[in-house]
DRENPA-3360 file (N, C-alpha, C; in nm, 2 decimals, always signed):
BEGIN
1 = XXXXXXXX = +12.69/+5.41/-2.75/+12.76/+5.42/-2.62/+12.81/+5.29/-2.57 ~ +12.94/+5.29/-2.51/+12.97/+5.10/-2.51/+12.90/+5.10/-2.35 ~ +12.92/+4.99/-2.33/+12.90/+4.98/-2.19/+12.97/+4.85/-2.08 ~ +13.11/+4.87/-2.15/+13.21/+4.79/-2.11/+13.31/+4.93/-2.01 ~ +13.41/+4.82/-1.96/+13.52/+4.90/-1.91/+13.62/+4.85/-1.97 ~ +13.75/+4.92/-2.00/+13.89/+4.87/-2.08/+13.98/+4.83/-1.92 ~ +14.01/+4.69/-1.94/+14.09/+4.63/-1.82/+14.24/+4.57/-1.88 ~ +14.31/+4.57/-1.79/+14.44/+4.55/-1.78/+14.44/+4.33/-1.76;
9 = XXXXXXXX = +14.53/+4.34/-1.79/+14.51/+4.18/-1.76/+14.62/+4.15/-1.66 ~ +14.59/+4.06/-1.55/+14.69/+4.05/-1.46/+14.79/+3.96/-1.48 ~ +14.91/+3.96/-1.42/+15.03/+3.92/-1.45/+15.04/+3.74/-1.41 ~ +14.94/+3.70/-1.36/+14.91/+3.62/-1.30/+14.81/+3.50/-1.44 ~ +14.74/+3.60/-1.52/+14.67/+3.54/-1.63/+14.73/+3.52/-1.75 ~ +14.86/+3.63/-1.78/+14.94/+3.66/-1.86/+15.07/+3.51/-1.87 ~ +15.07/+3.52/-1.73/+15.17/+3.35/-1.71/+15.09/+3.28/-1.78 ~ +14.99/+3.26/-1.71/+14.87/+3.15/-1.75/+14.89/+3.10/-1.89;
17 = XXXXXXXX = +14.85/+3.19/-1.94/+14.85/+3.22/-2.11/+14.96/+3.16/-2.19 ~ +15.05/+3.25/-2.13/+15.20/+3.21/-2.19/+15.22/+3.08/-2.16 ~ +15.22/+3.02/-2.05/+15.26/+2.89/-2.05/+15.18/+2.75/-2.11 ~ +15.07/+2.79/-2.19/+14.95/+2.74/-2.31/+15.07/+2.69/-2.40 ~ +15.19/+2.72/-2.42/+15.25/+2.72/-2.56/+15.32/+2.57/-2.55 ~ +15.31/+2.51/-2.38/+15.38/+2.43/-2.38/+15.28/+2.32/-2.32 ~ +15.31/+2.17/-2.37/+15.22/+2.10/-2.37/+15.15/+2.02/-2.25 ~ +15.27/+2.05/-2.16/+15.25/+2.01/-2.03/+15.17/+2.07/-1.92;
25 = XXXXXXXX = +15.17/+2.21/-1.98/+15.07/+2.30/-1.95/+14.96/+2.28/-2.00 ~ +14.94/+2.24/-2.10/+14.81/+2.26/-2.15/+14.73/+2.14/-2.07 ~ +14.79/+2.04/-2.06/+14.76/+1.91/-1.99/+14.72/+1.93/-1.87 ~ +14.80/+2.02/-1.78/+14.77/+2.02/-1.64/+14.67/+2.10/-1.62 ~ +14.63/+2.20/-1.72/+14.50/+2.30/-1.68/+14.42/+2.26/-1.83 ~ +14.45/+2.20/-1.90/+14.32/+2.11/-1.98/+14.24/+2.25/-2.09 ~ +14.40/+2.34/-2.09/+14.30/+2.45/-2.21/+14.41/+2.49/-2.28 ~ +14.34/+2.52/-2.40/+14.45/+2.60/-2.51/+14.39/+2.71/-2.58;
33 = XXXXXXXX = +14.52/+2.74/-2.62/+14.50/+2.89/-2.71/+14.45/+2.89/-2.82 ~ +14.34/+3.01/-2.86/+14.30/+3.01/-3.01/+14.33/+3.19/-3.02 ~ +14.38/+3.23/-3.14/+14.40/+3.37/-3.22/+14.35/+3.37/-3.35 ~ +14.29/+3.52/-3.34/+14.23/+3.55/-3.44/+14.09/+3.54/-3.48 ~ +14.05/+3.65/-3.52/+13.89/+3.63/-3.54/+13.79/+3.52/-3.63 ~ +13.84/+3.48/-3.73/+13.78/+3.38/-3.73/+13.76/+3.24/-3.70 ~ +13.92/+3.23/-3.62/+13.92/+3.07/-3.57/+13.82/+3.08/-3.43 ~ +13.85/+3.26/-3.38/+13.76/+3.18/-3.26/+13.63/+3.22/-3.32;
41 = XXXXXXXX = +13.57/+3.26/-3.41/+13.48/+3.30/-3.42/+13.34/+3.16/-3.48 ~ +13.50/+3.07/-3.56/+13.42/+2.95/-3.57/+13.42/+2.84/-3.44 ~ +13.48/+2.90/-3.35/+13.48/+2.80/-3.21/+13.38/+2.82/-3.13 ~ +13.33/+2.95/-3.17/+13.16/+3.02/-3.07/+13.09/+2.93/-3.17 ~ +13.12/+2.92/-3.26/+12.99/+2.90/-3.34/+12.97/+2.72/-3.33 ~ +13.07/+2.69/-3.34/+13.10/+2.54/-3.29/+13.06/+2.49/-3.14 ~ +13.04/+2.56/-3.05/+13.02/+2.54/-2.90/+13.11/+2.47/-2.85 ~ +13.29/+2.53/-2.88/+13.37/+2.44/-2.85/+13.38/+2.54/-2.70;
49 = XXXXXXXX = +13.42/+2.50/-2.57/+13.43/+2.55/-2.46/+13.48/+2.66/-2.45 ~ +13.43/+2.73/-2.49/+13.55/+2.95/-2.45/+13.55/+2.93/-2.30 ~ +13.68/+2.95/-2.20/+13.67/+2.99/-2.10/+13.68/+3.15/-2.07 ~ +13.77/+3.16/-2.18/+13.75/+3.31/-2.15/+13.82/+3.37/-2.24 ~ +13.75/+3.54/-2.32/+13.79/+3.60/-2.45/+13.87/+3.73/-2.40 ~ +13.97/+3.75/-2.47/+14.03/+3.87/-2.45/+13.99/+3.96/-2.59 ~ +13.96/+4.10/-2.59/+13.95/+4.15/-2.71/+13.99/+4.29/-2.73 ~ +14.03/+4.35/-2.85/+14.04/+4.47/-2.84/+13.94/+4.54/-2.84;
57 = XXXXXXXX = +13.91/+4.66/-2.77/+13.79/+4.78/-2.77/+13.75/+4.81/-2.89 ~ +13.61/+4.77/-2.91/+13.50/+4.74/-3.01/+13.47/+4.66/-3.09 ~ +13.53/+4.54/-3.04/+13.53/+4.42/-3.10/+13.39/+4.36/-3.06 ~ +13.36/+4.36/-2.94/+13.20/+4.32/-2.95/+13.10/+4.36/-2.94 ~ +13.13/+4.48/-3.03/+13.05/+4.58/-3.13/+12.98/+4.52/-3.22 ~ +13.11/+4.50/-3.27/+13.12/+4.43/-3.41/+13.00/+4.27/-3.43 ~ +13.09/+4.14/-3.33/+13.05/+4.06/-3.29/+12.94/+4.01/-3.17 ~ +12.85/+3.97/-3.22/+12.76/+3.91/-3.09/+12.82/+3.78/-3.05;
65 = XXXXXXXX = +12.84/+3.84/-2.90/+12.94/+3.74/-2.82/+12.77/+3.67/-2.71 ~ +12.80/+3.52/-2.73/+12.69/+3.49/-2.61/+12.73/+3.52/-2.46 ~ +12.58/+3.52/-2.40/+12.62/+3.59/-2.27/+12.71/+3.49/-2.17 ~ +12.69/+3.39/-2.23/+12.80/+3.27/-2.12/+12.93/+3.27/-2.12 ~ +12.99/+3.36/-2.26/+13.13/+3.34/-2.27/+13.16/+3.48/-2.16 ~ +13.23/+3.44/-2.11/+13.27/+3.58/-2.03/+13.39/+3.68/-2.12 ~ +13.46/+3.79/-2.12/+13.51/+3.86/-2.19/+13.61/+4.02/-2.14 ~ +13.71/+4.00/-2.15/+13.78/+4.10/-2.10/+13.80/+4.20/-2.16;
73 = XXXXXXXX = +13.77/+4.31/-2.23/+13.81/+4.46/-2.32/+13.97/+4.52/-2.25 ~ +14.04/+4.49/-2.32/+14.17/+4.51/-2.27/+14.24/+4.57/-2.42 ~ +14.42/+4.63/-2.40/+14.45/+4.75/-2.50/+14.54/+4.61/-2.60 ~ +14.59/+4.71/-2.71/+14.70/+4.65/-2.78/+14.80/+4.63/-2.69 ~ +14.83/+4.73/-2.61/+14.93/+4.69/-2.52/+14.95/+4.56/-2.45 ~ +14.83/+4.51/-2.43/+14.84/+4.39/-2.30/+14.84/+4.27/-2.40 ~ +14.75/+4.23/-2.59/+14.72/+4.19/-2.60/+14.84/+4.13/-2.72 ~ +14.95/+4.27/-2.68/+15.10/+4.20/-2.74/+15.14/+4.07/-2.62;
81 = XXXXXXXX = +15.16/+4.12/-2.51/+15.22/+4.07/-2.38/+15.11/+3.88/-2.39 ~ +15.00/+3.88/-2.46/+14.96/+3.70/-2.46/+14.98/+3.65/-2.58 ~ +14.96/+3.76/-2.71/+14.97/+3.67/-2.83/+15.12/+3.62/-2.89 ~ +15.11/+3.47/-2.97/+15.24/+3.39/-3.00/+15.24/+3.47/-3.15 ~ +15.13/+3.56/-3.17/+15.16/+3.57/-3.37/+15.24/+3.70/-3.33 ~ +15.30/+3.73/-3.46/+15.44/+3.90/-3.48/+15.30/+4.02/-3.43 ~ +15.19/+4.00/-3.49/+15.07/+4.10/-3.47/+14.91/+4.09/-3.39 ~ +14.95/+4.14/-3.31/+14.81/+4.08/-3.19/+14.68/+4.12/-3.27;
89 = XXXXXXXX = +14.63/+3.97/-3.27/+14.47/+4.00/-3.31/+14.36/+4.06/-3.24 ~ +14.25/+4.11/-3.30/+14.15/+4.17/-3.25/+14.11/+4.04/-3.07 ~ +14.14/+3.96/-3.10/+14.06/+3.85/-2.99/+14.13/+3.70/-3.00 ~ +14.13/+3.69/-2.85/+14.23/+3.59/-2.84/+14.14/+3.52/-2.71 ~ +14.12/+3.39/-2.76/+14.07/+3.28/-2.65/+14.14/+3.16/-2.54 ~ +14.12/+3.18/-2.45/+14.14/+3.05/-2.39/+13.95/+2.96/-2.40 ~ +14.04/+2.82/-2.43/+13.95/+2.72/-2.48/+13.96/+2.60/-2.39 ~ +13.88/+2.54/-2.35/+13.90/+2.36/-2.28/+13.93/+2.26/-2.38;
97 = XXXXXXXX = +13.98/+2.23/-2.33/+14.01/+2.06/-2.45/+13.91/+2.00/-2.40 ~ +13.85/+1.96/-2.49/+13.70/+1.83/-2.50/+13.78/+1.74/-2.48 ~ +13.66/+1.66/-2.39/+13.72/+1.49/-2.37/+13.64/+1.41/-2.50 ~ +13.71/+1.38/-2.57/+13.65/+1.31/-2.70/+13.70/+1.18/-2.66 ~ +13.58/+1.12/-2.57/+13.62/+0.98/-2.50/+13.59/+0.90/-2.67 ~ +13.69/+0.76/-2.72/+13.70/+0.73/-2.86/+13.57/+0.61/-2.84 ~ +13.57/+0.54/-2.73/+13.46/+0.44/-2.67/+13.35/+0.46/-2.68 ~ +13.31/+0.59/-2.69/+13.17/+0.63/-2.74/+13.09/+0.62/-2.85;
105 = XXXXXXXX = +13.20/+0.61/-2.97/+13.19/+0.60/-3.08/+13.16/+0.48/-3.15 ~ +13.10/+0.47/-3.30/+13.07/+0.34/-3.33/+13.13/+0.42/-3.49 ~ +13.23/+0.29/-3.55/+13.27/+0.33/-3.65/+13.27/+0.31/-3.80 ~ +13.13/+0.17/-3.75/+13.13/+0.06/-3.96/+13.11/+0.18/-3.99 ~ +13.03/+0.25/-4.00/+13.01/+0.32/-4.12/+13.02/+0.46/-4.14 ~ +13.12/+0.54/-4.10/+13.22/+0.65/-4.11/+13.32/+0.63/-4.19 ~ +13.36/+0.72/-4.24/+13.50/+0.70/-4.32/+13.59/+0.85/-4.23 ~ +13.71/+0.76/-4.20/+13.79/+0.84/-4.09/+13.93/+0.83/-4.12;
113 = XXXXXXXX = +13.98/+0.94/-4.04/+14.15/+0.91/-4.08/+14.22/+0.87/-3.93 ~ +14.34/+0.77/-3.98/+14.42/+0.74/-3.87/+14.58/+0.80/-3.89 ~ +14.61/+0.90/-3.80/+14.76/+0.92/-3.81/+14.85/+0.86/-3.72 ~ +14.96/+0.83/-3.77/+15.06/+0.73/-3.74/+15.23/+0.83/-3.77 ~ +15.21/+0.91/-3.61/+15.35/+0.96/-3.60/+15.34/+1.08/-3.68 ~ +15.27/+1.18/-3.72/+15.21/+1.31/-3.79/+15.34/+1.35/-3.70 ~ +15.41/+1.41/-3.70/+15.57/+1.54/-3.58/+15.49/+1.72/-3.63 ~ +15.49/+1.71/-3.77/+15.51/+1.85/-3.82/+15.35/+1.92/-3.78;
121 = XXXXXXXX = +15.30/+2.02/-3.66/+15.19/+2.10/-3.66/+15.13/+2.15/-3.81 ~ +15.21/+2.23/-3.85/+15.17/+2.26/-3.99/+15.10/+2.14/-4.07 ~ +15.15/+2.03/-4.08/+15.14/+1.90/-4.13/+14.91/+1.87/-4.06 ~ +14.99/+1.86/-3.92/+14.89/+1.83/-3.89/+14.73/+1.95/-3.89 ~ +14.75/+2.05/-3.87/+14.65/+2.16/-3.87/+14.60/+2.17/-4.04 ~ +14.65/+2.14/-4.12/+14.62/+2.11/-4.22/+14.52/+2.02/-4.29 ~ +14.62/+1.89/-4.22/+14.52/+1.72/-4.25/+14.35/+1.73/-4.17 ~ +14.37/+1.87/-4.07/+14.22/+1.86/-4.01/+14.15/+1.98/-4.09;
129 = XXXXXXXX = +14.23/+2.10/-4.14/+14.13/+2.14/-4.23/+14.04/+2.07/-4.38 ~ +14.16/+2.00/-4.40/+14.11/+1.91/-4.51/+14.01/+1.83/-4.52 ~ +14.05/+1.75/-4.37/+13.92/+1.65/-4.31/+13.79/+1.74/-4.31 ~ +13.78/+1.90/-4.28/+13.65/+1.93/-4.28/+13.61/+1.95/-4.43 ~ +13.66/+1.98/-4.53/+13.66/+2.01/-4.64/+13.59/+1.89/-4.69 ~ +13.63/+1.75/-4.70/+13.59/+1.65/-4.73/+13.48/+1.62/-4.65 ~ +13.44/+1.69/-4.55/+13.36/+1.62/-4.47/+13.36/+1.45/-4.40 ~ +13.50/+1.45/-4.34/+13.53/+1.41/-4.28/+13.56/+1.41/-4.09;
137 = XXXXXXXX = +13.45/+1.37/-4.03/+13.41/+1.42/-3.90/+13.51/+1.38/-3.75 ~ +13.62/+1.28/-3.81/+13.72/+1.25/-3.71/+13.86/+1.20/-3.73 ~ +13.96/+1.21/-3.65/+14.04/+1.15/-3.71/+14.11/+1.11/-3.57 ~ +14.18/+0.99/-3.58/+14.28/+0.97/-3.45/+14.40/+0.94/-3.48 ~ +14.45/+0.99/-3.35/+14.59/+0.98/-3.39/+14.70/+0.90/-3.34 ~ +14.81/+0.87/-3.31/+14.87/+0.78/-3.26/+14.96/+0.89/-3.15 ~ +14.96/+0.83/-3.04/+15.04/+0.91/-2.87/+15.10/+0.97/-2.92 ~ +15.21/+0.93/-3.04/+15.32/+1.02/-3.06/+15.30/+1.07/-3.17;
145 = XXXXXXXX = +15.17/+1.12/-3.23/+15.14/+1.25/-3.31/+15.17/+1.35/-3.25 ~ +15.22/+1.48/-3.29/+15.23/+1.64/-3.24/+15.08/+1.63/-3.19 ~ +15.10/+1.68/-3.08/+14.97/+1.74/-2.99/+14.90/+1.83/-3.06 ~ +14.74/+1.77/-3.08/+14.63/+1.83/-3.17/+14.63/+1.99/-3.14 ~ +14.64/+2.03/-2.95/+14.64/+2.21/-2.93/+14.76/+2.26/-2.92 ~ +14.85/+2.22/-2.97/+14.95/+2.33/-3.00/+14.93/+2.45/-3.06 ~ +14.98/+2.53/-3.03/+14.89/+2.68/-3.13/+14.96/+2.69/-3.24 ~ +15.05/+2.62/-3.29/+15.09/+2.57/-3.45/+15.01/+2.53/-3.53;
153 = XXXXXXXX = +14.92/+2.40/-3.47/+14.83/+2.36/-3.50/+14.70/+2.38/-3.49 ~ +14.65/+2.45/-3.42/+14.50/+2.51/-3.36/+14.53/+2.64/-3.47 ~ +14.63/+2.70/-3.52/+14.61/+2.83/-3.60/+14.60/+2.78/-3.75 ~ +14.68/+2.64/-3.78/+14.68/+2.56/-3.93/+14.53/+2.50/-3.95 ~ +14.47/+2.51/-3.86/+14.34/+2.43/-3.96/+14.26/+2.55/-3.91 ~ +14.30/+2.66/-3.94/+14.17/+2.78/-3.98/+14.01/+2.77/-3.94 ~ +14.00/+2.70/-3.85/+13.89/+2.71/-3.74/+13.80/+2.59/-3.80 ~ +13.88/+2.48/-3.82/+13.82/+2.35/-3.91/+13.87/+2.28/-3.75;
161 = XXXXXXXX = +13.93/+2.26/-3.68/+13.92/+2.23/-3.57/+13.79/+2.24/-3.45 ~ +13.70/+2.31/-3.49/+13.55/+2.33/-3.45/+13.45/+2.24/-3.49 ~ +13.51/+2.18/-3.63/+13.41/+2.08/-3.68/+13.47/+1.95/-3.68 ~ +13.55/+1.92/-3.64/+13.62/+1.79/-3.67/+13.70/+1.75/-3.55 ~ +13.63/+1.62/-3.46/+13.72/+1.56/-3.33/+13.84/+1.48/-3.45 ~ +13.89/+1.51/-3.27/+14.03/+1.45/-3.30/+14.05/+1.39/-3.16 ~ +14.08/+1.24/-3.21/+14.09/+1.15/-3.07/+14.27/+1.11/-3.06 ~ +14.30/+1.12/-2.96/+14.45/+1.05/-2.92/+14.49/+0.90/-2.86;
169 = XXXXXXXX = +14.53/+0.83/-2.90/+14.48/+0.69/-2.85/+14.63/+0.54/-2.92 ~ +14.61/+0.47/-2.84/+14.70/+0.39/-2.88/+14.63/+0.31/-3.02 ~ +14.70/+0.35/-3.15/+14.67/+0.38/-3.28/+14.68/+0.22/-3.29 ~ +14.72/+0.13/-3.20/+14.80/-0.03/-3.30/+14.67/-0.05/-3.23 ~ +14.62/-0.06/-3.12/+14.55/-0.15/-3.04/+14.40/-0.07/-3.14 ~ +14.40/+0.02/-3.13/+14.26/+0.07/-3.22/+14.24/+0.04/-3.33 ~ +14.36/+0.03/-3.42/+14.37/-0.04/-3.57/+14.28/-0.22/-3.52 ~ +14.41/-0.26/-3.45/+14.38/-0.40/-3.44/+14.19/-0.40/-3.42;
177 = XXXXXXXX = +14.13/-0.34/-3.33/+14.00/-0.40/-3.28/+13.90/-0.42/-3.38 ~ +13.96/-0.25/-3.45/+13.84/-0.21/-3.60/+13.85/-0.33/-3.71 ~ +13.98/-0.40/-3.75/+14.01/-0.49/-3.80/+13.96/-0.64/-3.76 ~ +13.91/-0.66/-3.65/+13.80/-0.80/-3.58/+13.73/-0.73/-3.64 ~ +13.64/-0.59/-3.65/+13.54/-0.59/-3.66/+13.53/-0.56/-3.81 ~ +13.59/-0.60/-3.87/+13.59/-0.63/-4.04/+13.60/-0.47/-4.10 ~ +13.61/-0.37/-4.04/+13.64/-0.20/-4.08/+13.74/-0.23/-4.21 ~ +13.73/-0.18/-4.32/+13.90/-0.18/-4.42/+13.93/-0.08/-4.37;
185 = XXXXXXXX = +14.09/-0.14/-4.38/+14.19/-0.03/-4.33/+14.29/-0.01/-4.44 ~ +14.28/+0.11/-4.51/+14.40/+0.14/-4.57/+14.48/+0.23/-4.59 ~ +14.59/+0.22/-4.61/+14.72/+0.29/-4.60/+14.84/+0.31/-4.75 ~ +14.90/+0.43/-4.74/+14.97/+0.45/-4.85/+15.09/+0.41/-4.83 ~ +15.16/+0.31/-4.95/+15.32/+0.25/-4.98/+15.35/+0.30/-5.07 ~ +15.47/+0.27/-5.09/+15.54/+0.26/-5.20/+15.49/+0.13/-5.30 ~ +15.46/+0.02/-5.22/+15.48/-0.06/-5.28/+15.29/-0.14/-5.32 ~ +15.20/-0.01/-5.28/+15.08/-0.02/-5.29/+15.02/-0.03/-5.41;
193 = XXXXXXXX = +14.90/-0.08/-5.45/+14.83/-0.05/-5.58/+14.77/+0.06/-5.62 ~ +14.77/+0.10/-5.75/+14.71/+0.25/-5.80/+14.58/+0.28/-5.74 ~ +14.58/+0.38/-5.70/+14.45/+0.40/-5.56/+14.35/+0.42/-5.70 ~ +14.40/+0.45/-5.81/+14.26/+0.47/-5.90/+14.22/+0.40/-6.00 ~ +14.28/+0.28/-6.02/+14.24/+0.13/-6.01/+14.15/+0.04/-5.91 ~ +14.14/+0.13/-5.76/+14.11/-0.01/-5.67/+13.98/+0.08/-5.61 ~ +13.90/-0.06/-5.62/+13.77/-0.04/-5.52/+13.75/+0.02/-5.39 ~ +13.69/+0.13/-5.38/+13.71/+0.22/-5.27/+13.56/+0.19/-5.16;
201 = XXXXXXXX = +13.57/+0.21/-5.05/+13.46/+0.17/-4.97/+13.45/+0.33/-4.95 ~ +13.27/+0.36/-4.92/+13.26/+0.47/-4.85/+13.27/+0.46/-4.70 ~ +13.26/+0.34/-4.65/+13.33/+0.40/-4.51/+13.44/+0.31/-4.50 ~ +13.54/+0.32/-4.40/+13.68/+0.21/-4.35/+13.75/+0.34/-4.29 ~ +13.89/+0.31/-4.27/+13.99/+0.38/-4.24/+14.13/+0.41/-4.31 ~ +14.11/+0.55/-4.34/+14.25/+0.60/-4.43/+14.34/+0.58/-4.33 ~ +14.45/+0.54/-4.31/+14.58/+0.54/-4.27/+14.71/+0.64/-4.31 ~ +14.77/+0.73/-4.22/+14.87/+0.81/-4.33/+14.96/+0.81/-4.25;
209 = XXXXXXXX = +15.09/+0.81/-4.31/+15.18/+0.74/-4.23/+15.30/+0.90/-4.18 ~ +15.39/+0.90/-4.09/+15.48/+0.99/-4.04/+15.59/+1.05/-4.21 ~ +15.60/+1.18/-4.16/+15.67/+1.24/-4.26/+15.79/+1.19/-4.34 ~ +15.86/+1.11/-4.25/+16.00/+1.10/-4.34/+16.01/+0.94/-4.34 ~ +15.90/+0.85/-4.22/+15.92/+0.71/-4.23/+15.82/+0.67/-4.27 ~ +15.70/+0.76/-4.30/+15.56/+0.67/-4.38/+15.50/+0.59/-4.22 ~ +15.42/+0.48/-4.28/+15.37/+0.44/-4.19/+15.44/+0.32/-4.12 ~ +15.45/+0.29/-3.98/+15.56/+0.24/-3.91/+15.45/+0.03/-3.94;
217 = XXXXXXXX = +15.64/-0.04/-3.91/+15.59/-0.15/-3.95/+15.48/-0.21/-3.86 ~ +15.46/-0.15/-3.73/+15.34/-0.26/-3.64/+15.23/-0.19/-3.70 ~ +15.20/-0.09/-3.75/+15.05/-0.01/-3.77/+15.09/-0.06/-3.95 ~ +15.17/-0.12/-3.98/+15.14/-0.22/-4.15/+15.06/-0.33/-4.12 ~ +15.11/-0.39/-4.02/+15.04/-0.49/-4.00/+14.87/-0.52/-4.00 ~ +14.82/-0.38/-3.97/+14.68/-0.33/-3.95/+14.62/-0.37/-4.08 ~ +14.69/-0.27/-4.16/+14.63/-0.22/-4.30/+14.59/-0.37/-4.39 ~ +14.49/-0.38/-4.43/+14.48/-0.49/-4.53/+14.44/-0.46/-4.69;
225 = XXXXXXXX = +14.49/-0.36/-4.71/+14.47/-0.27/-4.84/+14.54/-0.18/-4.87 ~ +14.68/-0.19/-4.95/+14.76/-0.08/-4.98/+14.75/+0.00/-5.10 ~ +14.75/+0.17/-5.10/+14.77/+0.18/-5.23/+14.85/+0.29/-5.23 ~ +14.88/+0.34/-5.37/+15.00/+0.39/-5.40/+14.91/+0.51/-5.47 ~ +14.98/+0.67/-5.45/+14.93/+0.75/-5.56/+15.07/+0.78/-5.68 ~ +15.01/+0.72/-5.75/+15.16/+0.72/-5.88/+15.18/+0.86/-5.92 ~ +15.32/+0.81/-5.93/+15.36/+0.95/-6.03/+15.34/+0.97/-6.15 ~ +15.32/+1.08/-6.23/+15.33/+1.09/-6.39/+15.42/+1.18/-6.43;
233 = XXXXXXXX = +15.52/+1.21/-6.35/+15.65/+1.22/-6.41/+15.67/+1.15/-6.47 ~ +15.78/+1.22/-6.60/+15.88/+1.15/-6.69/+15.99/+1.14/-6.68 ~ +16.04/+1.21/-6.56/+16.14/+1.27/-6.53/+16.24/+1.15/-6.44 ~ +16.33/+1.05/-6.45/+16.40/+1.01/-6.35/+16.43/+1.04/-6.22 ~ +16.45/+1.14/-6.24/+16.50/+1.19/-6.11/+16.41/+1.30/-6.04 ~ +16.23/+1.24/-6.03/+16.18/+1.29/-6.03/+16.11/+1.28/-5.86 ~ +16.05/+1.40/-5.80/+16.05/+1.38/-5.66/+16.02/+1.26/-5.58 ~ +16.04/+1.19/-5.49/+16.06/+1.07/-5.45/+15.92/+1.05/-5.35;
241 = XXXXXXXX = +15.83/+1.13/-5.28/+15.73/+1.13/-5.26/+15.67/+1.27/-5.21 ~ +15.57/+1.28/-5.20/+15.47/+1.40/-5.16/+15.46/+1.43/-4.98 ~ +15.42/+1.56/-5.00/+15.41/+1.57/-4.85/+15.26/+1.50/-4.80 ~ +15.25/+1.46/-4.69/+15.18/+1.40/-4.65/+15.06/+1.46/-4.65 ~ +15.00/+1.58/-4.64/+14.92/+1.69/-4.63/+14.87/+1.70/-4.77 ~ +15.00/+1.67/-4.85/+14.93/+1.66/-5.01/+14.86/+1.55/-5.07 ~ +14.94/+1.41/-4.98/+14.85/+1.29/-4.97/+14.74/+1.25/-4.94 ~ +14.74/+1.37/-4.82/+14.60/+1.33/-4.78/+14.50/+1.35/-4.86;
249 = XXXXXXXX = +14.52/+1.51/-4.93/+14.38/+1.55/-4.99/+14.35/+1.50/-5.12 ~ +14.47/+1.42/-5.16/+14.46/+1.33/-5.29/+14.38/+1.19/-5.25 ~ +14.40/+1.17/-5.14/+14.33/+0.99/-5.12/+14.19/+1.04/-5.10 ~ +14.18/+1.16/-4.99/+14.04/+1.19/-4.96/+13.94/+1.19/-5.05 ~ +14.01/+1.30/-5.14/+13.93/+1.34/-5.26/+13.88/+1.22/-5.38 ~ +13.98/+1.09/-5.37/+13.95/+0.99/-5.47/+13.83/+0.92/-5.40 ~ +13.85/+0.91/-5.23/+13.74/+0.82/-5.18/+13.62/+0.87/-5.20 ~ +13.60/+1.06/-5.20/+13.47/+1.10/-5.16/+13.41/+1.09/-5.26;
257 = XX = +13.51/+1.12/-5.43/+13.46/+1.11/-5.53/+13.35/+0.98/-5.61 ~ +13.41/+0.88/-5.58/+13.34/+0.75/-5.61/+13.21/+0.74/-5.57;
% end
């Protein structure tokens, strides 16, 4: 026997919602959108802030929802009118953005990534599923990375966004400090050494640079360790570099392995 009511959602929550998709919104009311049952389902389980669940009737049948998250039972009808995907999911969240103040943190001995001008969501929802794969627990980004809650991005790291901060911060000035404090910093060139040749630390800082300009010359200055992942093409006219997303999980994977 359920012991819910099926509610309508007001037109008033429905703006709300909708206007999540844009960043200025998200800023001024400090929450974003998550779809789909397992991203939010790894975001309960994560204690990332649910302000509030929208779901289809019998969905928390299914799921034990804690009694703090509050929760609206509402139809396909309404849950076309909030969702960005072609097919509305069983449950759709509004979420708070965590203040992941970066001052809190102490970093010798973490191994972390720094992005430098990341544009593409896809790009970036990715570099953070990877990071959890590797077990890698943060990464920061530079101001003009694509916004970590975009719902491009909050849907690309498949609920790997629950285990992994992501700090936003002026990327040169943060490079610079970690570097007084003797942290290695490194970053992928062209003109770098074979990453499987070179001595890898388990902790420091990966550096990955913007999709089409790599990493920008003031955040070179940072780095004091370049390397290159070579090609083994034979081919001349063979692809000119990797997507960055592919880079990543190639460096990660060399550092975790050692």
């Amino acid at each position: 026997m359920t012991n819910y009511i099926i509610k309508m959602i007001s037109q008033s929550k429905i703006k709300l919602i909708n206007s999540l998709t844009k960043k200025k919104f998200r800023e001024q009311h400090q929450l974003f959108l998550a779809e789909g049952e397992k991203l939010v389902l790894d975001l309960i389980q994560g204690n990332t802030g649910i302000s509030e669940l929208f779901i289809r009737e019998g969905w928390s049948e299914i799921h034990h929802l804690p009694a703090s998250i509050p929760y609206t039972v509402t139809t396909e009808q309404y849950l076309k009118k909030i969702t960005q995907l072609k097919t509305p999911p069983p449950v759709i969240a509004i979420c708070k953005i965590p203040e992941n103040e970066i001052a809190q943190y102490s970093w010798h001995d973490k191994l972390i990534l720094a992005l430098d001008d990341i544009q593409d969501p896809g790009n970036l929802g990715t570099i953070i599923r990877l990071a959890d794969w590797f077990g890698i627990e943060h990464i920061v980004c530079s101001q003009n990375t694509v916004d970590t809650y975009n719902p491009k991005v909050i849907q690309a790291t498949m609920g790997a966004i629950a285990r992994v901060t992501i700090h936003s911060t002026d990327l040169h000035a943060f490079l610079s400090q970690q570097k007084k404090n003797k942290t290695p910093i490194y970053g992928t060139f062209l003109d770098g050494e074979n990453i499987y040749r070179q001595e890898l630390s388990k902790a420091g800082i990966i550096v990955m640079g913007n999709e089409g300009k790599g990493i920008s010359s003031h955040i070179e200055t940072c780095v004091d360790k370049k390397l290159l992942i070579p090609s083994f093409s034979s081919h001349e006219d063979k692809s000119e570099s990797l997507n960055v997303s592919t880079a990543t999980a190639i460096i990660m994977s060399e550092f975790k392995r050692r």
